[in-house]
Each structure stands twice: as structure tokens, then as C-alpha cells.
matplotlib code that plots the C-alpha trace (Angstrom):
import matplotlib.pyplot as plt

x = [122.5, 124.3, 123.9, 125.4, 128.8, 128.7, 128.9, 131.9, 133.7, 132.8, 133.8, 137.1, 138.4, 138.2, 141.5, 141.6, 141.2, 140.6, 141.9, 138.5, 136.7, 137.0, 135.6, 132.9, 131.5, 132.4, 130.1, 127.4, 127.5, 127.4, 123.9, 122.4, 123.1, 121.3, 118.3, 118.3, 118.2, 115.7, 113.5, 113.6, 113.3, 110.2, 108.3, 109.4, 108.6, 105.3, 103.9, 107.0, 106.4, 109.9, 108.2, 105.8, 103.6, 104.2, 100.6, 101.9, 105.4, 104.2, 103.4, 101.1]
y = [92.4, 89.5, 91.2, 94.1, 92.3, 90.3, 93.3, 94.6, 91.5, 91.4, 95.3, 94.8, 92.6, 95.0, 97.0, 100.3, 102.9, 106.2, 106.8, 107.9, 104.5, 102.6, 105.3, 106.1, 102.7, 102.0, 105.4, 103.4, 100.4, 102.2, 103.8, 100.8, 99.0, 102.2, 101.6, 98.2, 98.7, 101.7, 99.9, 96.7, 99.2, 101.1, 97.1, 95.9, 99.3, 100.8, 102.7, 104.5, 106.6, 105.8, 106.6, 109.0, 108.5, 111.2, 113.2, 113.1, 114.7, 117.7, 121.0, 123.1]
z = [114.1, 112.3, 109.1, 109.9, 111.9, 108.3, 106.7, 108.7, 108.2, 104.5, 104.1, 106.2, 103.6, 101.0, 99.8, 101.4, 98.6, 100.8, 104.4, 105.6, 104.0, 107.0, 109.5, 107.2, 107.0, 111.0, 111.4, 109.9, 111.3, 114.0, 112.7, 111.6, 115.6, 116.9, 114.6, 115.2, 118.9, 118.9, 116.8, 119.4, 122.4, 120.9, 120.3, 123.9, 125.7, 123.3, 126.2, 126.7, 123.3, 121.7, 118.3, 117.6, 114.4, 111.8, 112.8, 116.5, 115.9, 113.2, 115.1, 112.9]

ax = plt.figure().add_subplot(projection="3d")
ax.plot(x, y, z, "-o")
ax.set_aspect("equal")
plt.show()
């Protein structure tokens, strides 16, 4: 998680070239917390079937 608040703090000091730059890259951020987090939820809880494997989640 320090990465990505060095990221933010990297990318807010950036000139603005686009009005929808700085949503777009909060947006991410945003996404890359919620991966983080998922993936740290689905190693601390594994019976709780967070993550299914690839041959578990296919329906053929």
C-alpha cells in the first residue's frame, strides 16, 4: 500500500494536462487498494473461497 500512496503523491505533482487526468488515476488507485486488500483477505481467510481457481469458476 505505500507504493501506491507514493504513486499519488508522485502523480499529484505533475502539471495537469486533461481535466479528467486526476479522476482517472484516483479511479485506479482506487483499484489497485481493492486488489491489494482482496488479495490480503483471500490469504488471511482461504476457507472462505475469496478466489476461485480458474477450473473452479468456468461453467462448461
Amino acid at each position: 500500500m505505500n507504493h501506491i500512496g507514493a504513486a499519488y503523491t508522485a502523480f499529484a505533482e505533475l502539471d495537469v494536462y486533461h481535466p479528467s487526468d486526476h479522476d482517472e488515476f484516483v479511479h485506479h488507485v482506487h483499484a489497485m487498494g481493492r486488489i491489494v486488500m482482496a488479495r490480503a483477505a483471500s490469504r488471511g481467510h482461504p476457507e472462505r473461497g475469496w478466489i476461485k481457481a480458474p477450473s473452479q469458476s468456468q461453467t462448461r
